[in-house]
C-alpha positions as CSV (number, residue, x, y, z in Angstrom):
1,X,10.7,-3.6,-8.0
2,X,10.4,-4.6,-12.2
3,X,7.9,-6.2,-13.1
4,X,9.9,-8.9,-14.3
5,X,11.7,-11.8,-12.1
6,X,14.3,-11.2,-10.0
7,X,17.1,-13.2,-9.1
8,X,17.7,-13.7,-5.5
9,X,21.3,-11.9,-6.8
10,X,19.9,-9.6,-8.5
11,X,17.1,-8.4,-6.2
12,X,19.7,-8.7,-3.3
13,X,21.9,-6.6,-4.8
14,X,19.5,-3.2,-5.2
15,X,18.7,-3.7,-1.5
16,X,21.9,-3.0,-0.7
17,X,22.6,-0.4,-2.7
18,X,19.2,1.5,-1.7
19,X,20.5,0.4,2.4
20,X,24.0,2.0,1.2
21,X,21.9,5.3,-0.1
22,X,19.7,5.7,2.5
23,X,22.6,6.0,5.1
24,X,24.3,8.3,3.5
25,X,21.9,11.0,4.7
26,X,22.1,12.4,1.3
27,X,18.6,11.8,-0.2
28,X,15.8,14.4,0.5
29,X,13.1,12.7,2.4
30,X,10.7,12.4,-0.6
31,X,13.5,9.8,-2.2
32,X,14.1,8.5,1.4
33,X,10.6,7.1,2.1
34,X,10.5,6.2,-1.8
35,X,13.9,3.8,-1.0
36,X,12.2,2.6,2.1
37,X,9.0,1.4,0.2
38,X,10.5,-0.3,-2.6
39,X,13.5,-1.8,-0.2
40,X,10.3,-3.1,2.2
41,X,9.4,-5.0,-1.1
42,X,13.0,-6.3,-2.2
43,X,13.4,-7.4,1.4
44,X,10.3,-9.7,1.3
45,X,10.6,-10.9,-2.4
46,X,14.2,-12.3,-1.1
47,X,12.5,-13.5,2.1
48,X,10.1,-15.5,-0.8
49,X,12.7,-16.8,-2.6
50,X,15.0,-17.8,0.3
51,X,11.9,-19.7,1.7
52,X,11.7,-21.6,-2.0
53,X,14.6,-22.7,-1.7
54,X,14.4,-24.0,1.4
55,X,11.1,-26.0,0.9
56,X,13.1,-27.0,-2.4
57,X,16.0,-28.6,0.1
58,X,13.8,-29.9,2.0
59,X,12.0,-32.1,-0.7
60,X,14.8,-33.2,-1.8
61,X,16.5,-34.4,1.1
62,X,13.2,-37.0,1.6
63,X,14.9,-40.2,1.0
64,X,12.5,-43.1,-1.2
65,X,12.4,-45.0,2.3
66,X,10.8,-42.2,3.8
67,X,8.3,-41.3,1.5
């Protein structure tokens, strides 16, 4: 993964494409345990974000009377 910040989108988006490559069966193994590595990493960073969000929601649906 970049070093910058990744959209949910964006990071989303090379997972599936490295999922699509891996089942092809057409990388050599070297590439295939690369792919798995890095998609280990996208896989979590969208885990991350997705949990963000969530806590984000969650915040926000606290009404004034409840605070």
């Amino acid at each position: 993964m970049d070093d910058k910040k990744l959209s949910f989108e964006e990071a989303y988006k090379q997972l599936t494409e490295l999922v699509k490559k891996m089942e092809s069966g057409e990388l050599p193994l070297a590439d295939s345990v690369a792919a798995y590595e890095q998609g280990i990493k996208l896989k979590a960073y969208c885990e991350q974000l997705l949990k963000e969000a969530e806590l984000k929601i969650e915040t926000l649906k606290v009404t004034p009377a409840q605070q």
